[in-house]
C-alpha positions in Angstrom: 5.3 -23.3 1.4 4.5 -21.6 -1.7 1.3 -23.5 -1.9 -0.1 -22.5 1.3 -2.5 -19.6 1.7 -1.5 -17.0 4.6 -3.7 -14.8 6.5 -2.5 -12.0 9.1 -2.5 -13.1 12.7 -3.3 -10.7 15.5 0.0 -9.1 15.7 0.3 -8.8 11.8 -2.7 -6.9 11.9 -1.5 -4.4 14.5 1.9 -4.4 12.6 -0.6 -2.1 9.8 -2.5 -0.7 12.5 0.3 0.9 14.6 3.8 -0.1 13.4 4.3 -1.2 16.8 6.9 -3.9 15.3 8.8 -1.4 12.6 8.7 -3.9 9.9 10.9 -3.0 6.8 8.6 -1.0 3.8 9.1 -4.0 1.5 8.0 -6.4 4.2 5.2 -4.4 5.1 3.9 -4.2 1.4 4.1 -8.2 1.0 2.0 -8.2 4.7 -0.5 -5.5 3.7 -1.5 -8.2 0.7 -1.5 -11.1 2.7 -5.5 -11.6 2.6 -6.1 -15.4 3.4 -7.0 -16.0 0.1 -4.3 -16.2 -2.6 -1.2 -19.0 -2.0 2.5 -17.8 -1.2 3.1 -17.9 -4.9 0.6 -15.9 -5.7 1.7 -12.9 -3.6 5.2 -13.5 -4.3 4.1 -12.8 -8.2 2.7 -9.3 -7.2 5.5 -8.3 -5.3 8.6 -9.4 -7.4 9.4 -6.5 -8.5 10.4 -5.5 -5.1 13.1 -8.3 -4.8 10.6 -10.2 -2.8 11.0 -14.0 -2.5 10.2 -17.2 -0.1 12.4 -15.7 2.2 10.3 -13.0 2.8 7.1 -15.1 3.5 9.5 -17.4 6.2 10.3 -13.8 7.4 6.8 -12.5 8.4 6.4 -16.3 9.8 9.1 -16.1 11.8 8.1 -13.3 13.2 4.2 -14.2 14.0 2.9 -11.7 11.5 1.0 -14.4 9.2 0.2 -17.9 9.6 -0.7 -20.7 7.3 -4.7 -21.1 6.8 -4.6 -23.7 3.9 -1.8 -26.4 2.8 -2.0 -27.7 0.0 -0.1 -29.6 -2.8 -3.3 -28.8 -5.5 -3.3 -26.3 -8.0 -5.3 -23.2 -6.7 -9.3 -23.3 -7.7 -10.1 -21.2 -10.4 -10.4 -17.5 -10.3 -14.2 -17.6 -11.0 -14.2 -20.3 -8.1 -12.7 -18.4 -5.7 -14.6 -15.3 -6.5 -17.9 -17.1 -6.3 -16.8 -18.1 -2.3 -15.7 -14.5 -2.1 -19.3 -13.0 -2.5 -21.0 -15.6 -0.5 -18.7 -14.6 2.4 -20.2 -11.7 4.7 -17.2 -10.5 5.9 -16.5 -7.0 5.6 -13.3 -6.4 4.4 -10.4 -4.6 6.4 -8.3 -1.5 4.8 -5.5 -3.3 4.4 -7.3 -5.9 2.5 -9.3 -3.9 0.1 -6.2 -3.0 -2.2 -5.0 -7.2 -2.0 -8.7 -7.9 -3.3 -8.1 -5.4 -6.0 -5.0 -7.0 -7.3 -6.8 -10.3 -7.4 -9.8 -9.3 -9.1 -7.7 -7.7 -11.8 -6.0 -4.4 -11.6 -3.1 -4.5 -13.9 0.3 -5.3 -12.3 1.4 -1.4 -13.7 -1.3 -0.3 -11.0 -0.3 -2.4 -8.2 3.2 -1.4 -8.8 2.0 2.4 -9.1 0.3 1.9 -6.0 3.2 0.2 -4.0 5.1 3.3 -5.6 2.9 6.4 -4.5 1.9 4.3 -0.7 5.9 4.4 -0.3 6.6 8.0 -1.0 4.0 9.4 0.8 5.2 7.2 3.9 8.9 7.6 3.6 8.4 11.4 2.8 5.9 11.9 5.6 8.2 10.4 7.7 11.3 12.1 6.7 9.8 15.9 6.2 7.1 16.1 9.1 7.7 13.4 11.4 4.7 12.9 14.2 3.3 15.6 12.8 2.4 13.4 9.5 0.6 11.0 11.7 -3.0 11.9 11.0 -1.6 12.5 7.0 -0.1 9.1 7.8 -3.0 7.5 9.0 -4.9 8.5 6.0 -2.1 6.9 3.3 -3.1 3.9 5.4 -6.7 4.0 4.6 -6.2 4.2 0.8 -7.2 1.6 -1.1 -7.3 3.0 -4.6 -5.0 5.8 -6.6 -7.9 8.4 -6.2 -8.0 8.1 -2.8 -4.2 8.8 -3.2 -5.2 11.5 -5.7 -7.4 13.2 -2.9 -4.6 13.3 -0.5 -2.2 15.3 -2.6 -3.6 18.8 -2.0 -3.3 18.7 2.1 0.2 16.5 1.6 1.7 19.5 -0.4 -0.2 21.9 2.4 1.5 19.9 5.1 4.6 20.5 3.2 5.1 24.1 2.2 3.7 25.0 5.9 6.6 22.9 7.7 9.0 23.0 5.0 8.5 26.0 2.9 7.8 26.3 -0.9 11.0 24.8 -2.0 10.3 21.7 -0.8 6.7 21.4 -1.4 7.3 22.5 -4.9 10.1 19.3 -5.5 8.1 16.7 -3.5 4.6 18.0 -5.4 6.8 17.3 -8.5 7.6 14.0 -7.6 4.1 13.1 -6.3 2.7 14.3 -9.6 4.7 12.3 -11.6 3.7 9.3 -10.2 0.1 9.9 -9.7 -0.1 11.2 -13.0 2.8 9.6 -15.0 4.2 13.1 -15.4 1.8 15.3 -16.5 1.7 18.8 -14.6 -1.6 18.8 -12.9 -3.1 22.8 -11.5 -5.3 22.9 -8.4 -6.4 25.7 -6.5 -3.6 25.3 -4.5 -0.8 25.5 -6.9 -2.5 28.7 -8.8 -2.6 30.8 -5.4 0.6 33.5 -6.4 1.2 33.6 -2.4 2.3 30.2 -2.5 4.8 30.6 -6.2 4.9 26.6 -6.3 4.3 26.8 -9.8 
């Protein structure tokens, strides 16, 4: 199993789409890399830190959200190999894809866990604070692919927040969101410096 290379089926890929199956956040985070291209041990690498293991891979095979492309018993071709194949391919890549390519072509593991980090407090605090009114805020976590795109949702997240919530909360949750977009350091934005608001 470990040696096998996964791609999402049809129902995997609506699973990130809609969340029409309500997959668990961990689960989801090992599907969302699941690219066709890197073996079960190689995914399981990037997502140990989540308490992932082999279990999880039979999981989303169990439940027709990936199936095997490639078996093999061979070691994996080389990076410059596979990235060689990669750029001779013409297929556009999906959303869900982009950030799995990322990791593979050699974002650090901090990033992929900071990004695993800030994609799950956006989506459980969307969740929890506005509820279907986060969708189209949702929906946009979904298309991130990178921690700037992350960076550029920050000022209509804390928006979203103080308008639902009031200042209180937007004030702890833009806190929170801060430090992990920006490993703690305070950042101002127009936002922040309006007096009406008082987040600061």
């Amino acid at each position: 199993m470990l040696n096998s290379i996964y791609d999402k089926t049809d129902k995997g890929r609506e699973e990130i789409a809609t969340r029409k199956y309500h997959l668990p956040s961990r689960l989801r985070s090992l599907l969302v890399m699941v690219d066709g291209k890197q073996t079960a041990a190689d995914l399981l690498k990037k997502v140990a830190t989540l308490g992932l293991d082999e279990n999880s891979i039979q999981d989303l095979i169990d439940q027709e959200l990936i199936g095997v492309t490639v078996s093999t018993e061979l070691s994996p071709a080389p990076l410059i190999d596979t990235l060689a194949a990669d750029a001779s391919a013409s297929v556009t890549p999906t959303d869900d894809t982009v950030f799995a390519a990322r990791t593979s072509l050699g974002a650090s593991a901090s990033d992929a866990e900071k990004f695993q980090a800030i994609y799950h407090f956006f989506n459980e605090t969307i969740k929890s604070t506005l509820g279907l009114r986060g969708f189209a805020l949702q929906m946009k976590v979904e298309r991130a692919t990178t921690l700037d795109d992350f960076k550029n949702l920050r000022q209509g997240y804390v928006e979203a927040i103080l308008k639902h919530k009031g200042r209180e909360m937007a004030r702890s949750l833009r806190d929170r969101l801060d430090f992990l977009l920006y490993e703690g350091k305070q950042q101002t934005d127009t936002l922040l410096n309006n007096s009406d608001l008082n987040l600061s």
